[in-house]
C-alpha positions, 0 to 999 in steps of 0.5 A: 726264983728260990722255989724254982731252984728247988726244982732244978730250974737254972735262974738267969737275972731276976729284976723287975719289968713292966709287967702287961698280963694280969693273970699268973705269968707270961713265958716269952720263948724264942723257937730254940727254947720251946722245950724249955718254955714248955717244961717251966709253965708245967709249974704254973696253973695258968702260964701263958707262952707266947713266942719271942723273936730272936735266938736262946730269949726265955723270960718269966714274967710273974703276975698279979694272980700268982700265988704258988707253984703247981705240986711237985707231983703234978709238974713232974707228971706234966714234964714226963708227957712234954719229955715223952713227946717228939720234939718238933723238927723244922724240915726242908720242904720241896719247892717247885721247881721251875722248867723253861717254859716250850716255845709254842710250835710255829 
């Protein structure tokens, strides 16, 4: 957490879970958080992401092969990329449309 907050990560509640990943960590992010899910696994060399339902859920699970942070150098590098990027939009789709269907002639 401290390390994080060196660079400028803002630290909800820190505590333990009962960790299932055995690599170095897992983002669980809702779709409202994608950016931000992305942004912090650019400090991570082997974060996994996986989406989360409901709203505003950004969890850092740290794992067993964890070790540092990526160089500063590197996440910045990695963070201008996602930054610079279009930011996916959801989109209304058309749908079909319906019409009565003819009577048949007689």
């Amino acid at each position: 957490a401290h390390a994080l907050r060196q660079r400028d990560f803002r630290i909800g509640k820190i505590g333990n879970t009962l960790f299932r990943g055995k690599g170095v960590a897992i983002i669980r992010y809702s779709a409202d958080r994608d950016q931000a899910a992305r942004l912090l696994a650019t400090q991570f060399d082997g974060a996994t992401l996986e989406a989360a339902s409901g709203s505003q859920v950004l969890e850092l699970d740290i794992g067993p092969k964890y070790r540092a942070l990526v160089p500063v150098a590197q996440a910045q590098a990695a963070e201008r990329a996602i930054l610079a990027s279009p930011t996916p939009t959801s989109s209304a789709t058309a749908s079909p449309t319906c019409a009565p269907a003819s009577s048949p002639a007689p």
